[in-house]
C-alpha positions as CSV (number, residue, x, y, z in Angstrom):
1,X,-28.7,4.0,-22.4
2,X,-29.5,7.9,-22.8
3,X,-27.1,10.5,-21.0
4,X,-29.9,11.2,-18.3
5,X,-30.2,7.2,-17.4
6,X,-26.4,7.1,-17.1
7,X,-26.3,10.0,-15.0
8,X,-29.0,8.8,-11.9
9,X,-26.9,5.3,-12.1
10,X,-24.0,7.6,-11.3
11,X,-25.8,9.2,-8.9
12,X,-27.0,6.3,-7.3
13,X,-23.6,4.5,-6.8
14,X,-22.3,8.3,-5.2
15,X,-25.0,8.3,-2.7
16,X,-24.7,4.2,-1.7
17,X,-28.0,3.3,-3.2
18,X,-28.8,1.2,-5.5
19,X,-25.8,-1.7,-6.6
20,X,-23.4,0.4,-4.4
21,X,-23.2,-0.1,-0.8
22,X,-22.7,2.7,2.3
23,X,-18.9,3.2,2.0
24,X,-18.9,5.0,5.3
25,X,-21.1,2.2,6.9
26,X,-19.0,-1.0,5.2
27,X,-15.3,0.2,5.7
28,X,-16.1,0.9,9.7
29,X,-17.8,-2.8,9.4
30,X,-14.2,-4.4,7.3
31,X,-11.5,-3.0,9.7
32,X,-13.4,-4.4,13.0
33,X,-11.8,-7.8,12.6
34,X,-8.6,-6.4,11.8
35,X,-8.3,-3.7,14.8
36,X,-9.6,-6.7,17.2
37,X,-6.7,-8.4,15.7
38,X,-4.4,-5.7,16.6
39,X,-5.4,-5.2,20.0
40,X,-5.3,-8.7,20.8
41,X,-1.7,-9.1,19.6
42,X,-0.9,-6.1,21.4
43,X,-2.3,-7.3,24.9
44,X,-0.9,-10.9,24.6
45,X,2.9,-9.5,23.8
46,X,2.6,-6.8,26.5
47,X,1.8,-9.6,28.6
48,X,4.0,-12.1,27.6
49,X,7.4,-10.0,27.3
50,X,9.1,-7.3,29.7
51,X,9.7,-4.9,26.7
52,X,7.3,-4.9,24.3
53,X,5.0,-2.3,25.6
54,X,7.7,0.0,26.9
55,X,7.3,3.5,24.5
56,X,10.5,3.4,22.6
57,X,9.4,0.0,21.3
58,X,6.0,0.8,20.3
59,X,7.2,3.8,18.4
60,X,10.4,1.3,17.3
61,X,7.1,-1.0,15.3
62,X,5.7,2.4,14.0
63,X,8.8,3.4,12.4
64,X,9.7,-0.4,10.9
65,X,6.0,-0.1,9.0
66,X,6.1,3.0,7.5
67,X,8.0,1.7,4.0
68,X,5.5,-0.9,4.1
69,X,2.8,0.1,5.3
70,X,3.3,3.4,2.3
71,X,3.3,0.7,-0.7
72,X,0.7,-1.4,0.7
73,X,-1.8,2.2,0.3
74,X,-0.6,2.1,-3.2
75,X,-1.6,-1.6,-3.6
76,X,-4.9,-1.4,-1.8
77,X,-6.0,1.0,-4.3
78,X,-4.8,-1.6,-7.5
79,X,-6.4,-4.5,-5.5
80,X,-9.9,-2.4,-4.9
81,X,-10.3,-2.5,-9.0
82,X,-9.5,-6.2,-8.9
83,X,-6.3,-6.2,-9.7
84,X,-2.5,-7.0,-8.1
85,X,0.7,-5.0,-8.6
86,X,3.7,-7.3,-8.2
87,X,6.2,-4.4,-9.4
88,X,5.6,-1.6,-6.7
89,X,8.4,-2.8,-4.5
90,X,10.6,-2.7,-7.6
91,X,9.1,0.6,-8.7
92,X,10.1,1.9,-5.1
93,X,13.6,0.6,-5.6
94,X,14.4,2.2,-8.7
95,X,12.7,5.4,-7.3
96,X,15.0,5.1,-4.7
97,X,18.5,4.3,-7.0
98,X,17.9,6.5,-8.8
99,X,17.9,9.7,-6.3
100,X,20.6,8.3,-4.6
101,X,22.9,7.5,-7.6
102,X,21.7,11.6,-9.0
103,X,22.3,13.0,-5.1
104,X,26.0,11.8,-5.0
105,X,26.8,14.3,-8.0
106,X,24.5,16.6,-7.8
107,X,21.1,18.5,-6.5
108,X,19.1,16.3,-4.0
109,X,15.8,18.3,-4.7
110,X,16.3,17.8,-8.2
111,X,16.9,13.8,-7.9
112,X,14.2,13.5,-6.0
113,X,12.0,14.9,-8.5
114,X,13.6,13.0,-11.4
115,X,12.8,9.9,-9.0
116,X,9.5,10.8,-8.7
117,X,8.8,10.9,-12.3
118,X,10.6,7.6,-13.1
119,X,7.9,6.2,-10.5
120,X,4.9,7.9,-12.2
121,X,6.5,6.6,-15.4
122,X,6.6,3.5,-14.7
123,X,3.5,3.2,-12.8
124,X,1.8,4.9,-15.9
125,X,2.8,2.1,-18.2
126,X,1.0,-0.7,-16.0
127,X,-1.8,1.8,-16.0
128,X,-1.9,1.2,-19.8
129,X,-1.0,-2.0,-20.6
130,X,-3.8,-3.0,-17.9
131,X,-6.6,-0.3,-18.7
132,X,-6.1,0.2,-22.3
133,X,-5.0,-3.0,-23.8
134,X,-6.8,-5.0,-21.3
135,X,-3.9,-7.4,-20.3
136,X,-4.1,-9.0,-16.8
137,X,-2.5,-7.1,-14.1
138,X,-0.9,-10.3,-12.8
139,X,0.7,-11.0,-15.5
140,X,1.5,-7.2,-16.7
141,X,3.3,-6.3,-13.1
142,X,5.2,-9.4,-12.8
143,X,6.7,-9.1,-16.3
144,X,7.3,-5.2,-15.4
145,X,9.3,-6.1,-12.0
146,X,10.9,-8.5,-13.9
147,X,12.3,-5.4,-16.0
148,X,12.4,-2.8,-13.9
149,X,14.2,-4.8,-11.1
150,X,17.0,-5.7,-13.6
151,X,16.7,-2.0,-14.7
152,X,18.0,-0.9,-11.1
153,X,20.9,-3.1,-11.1
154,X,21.9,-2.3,-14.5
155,X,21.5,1.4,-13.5
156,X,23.8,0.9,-10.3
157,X,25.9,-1.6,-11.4
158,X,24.7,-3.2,-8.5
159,X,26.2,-1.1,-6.7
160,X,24.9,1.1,-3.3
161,X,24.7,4.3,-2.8
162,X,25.1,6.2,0.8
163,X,22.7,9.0,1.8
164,X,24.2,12.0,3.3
165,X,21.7,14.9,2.0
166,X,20.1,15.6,4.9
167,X,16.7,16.6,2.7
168,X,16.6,13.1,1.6
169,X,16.7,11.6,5.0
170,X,14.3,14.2,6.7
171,X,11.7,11.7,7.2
172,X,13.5,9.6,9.5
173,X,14.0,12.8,11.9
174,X,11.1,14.3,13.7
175,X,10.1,15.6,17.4
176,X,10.8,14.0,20.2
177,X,7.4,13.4,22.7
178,X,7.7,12.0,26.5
179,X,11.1,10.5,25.1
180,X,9.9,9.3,21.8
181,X,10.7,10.3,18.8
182,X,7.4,10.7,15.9
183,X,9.3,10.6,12.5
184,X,8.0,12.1,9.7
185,X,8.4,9.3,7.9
186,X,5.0,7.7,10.3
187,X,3.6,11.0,10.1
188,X,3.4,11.0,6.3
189,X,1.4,7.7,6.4
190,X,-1.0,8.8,8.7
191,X,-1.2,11.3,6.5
192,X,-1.5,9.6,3.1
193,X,-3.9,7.3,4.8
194,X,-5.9,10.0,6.0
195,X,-6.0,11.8,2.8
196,X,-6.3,8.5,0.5
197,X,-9.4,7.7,3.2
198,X,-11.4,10.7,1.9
199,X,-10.6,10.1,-1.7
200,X,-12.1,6.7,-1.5
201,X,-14.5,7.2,0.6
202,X,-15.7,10.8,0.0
203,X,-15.0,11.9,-3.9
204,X,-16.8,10.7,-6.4
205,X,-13.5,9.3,-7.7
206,X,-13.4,6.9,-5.2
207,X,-16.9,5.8,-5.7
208,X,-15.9,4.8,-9.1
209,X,-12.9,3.0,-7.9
210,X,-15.3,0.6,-5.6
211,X,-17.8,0.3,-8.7
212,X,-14.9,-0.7,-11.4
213,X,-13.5,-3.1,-8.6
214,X,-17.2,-3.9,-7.7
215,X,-18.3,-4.8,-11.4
216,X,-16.7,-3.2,-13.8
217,X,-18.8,-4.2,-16.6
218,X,-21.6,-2.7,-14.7
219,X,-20.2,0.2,-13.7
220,X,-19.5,0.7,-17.7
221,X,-23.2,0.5,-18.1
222,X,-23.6,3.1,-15.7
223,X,-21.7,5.7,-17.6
224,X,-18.1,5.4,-15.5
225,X,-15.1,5.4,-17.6
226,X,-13.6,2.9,-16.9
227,X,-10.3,2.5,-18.4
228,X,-9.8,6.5,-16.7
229,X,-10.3,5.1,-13.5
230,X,-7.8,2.6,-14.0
231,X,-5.2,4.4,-15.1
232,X,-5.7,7.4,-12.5
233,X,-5.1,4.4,-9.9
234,X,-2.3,3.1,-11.1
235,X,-1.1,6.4,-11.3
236,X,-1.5,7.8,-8.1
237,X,-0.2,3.9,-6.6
238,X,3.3,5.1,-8.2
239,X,3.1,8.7,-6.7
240,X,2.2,6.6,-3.5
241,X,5.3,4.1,-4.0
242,X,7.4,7.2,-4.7
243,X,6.9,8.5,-1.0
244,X,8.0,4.9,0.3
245,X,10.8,5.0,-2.0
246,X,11.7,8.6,0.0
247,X,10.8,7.1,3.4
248,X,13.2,4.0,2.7
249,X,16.3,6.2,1.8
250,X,15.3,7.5,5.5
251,X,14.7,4.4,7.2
252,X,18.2,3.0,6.1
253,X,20.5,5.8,4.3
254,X,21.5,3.5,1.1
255,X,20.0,3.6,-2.2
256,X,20.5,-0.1,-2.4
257,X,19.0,-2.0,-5.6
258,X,18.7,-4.9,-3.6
259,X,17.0,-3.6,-1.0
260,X,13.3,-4.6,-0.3
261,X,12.7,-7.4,-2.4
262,X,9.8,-8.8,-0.3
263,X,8.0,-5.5,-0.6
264,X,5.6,-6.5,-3.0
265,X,4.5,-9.6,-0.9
266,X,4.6,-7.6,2.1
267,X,2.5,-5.3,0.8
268,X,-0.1,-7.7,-0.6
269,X,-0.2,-9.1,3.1
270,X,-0.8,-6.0,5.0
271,X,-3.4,-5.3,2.8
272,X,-5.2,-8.8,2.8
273,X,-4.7,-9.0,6.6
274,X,-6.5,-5.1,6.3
275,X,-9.2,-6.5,5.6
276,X,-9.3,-5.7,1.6
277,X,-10.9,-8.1,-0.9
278,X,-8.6,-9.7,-3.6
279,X,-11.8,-9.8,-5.4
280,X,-11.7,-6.2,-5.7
281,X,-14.2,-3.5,-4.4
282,X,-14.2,-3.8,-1.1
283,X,-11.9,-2.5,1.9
284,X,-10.4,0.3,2.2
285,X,-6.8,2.4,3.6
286,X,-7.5,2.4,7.3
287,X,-7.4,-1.6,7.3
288,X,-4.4,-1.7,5.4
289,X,-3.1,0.4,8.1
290,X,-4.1,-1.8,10.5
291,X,-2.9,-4.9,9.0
292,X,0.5,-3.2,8.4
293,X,0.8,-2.7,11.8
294,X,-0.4,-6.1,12.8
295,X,2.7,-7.6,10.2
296,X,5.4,-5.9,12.3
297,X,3.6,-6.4,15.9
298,X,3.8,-9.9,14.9
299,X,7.1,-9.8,13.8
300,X,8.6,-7.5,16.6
301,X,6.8,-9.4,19.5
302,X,7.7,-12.8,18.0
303,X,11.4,-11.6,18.1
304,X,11.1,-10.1,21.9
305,X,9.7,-13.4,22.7
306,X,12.7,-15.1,21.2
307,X,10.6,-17.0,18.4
308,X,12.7,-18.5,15.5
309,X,12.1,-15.8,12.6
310,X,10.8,-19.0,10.3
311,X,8.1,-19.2,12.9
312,X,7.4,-15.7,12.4
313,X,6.9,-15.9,8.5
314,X,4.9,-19.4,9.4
315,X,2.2,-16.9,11.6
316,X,2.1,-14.0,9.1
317,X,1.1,-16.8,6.2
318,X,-1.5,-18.5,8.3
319,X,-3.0,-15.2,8.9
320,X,-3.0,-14.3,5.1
321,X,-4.9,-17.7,4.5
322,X,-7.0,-17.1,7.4
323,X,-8.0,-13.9,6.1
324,X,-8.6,-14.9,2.4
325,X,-11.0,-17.7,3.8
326,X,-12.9,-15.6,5.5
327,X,-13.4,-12.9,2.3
328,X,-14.5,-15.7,0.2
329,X,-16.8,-17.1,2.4
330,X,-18.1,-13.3,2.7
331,X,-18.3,-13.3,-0.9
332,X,-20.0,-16.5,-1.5
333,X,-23.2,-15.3,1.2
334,X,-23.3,-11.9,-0.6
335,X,-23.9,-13.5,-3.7
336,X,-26.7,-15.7,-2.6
């Protein structure tokens, strides 16, 4: 294939031609089931209970997503390439350790940034075992939380660590509106969504993301560099993971190595729920959004409606099957 060959298919997958789709046009299409989703939970709690639609509680469920809802962006990005990241809750975790075991002794700002380059660190070797050595990222991820889980409680002693650095708990302050307080914390995932949004959706980068995930055997052929794009994602999931590791030192003021150890399934579900193919290359951030938001409107309304919490984690898997069904049978008439 000659340099100018490679470069139209390029071309073609940026402008939605050819065997890439309209991003724009497909995304608004994928988060349509989830959002109706959404609003119906929304409407039958608000009518159902006394309190679930009162304004501290809805900004109560937007402030119990954000650690979630933050990793599942990171794992939306792993799962549009086809892959799965079983490690990013543990990746937050020892982010999180690690600043608070540095911040009792010492600088805040500067454990921060140490635990921000533990996360890329570690996010950087999935990027390579997976890109460059072509191992599955099931596999590679499980055997990394496996490590860097233990790595946290070796690191603490298994101990906990309080937060009182008021820099380090910043994003669980923020104005106060008609009564309610808007943290940072949800503030910085809007924001990451927003901004992850237009990466995907807008850059050329993001192109190449949906074509790797798409076919990445194909999108080889068309002159991507592929093992690049796979590393730059798993990458940027870690910078991603480090912000929820920042937003859970808010949410609950302990560096805990315990702490979150559903993350990574909770993640996974938001994103599934979003809307997002396991399949890889198609979804996007907004739905992951949404689906976050649908996990803890279950969850919350569930609770206000005084529903057993096993009942709760009974709903949330029969909405992940649900969804899965439906992708595959999407799949299965797209490749008819």
């Amino acid at each position: 294939m000659t340099a100018t060959t490679q470069d139209a298919d390029v071309l073609a997958l940026e402008r939605g031609v050819g065997p890439r789709r309209d991003l724009r046009g497909l995304a608004s299409h994928q988060i349509a089931g989830p959002l109706a989703a959404l609003v119906t939970a929304v409407i039958v709690f608000a009518l159902s209970t006394s309190t679930f639609f009162n304004s501290d509680n809805l900004a109560l469920i937007a402030q119990q997503s954000v650690v979630v809802g933050t990793l599942a962006l990171g794992q939306t990005l792993i799962i549009l390439t086809s892959g799965i990241d079983l490690a990013n809750g543990a990746i937050m975790v020892l982010g999180s350790v690690v600043i608070g075991k540095m911040a009792v002794h010492g600088d805040p700002v500067a454990a921060a940034l140490v635990g921000l380059v533990v996360c890329v660190v570690v996010g950087s070797v999935n990027g390579v075992l997976v890109s460059l050595l072509k191992l599955p990222p099931f596999i590679v991820t499980l055997g990394v939380m496996s490590v860097v889980a233990a790595s946290s409680r070796l690191y603490t002693s298994s101990q906990s660590y309080p937060i009182s650095s008021d820099f380090l708990t910043f994003l669980n302050r923020g104005p106060t509106v008609g009564g309610v307080t808007i943290t940072y914390g949800v503030m910085l995932w809007i924001a990451l969504t927003a901004v992850l949004g237009y990466a995907l959706s807008q850059t050329s980068w993001g192109v190449r993301v949906y074509a790797v995930g798409d076919n990445d055997k194909a999108a080889a052929l068309a002159g991507i560099k592929v093992k690049r794009i796979l590393l730059s994602v798993y990458i940027v999931a870690a910078v991603i993971y480090y912000f929820a590791a920042w937003q859970a030192l808010g949410r609950t003021p302990t560096a805990d190595p315990s702490g979150y150890t559903n993350g990574n399934l909770d993640s996974i579900t938001a994103v599934v729920i979003g809307g997002t193919s396991l399949f890889g290359g198609r979804g996007g951030v907004v739905g992951t959004f949404i689906g976050a938001l649908i996990v803890t409107v279950l969850q919350n309304g569930l609770t206000q409606a005084g529903i057993d919490s096993l009942y709760q984690q009974v709903a949330t898997g029969v909405l992940v099957v649900i969804a899965v069904g439906v992708d595959h049978l999407v799949r299965r008439r797209q490749t008819r």
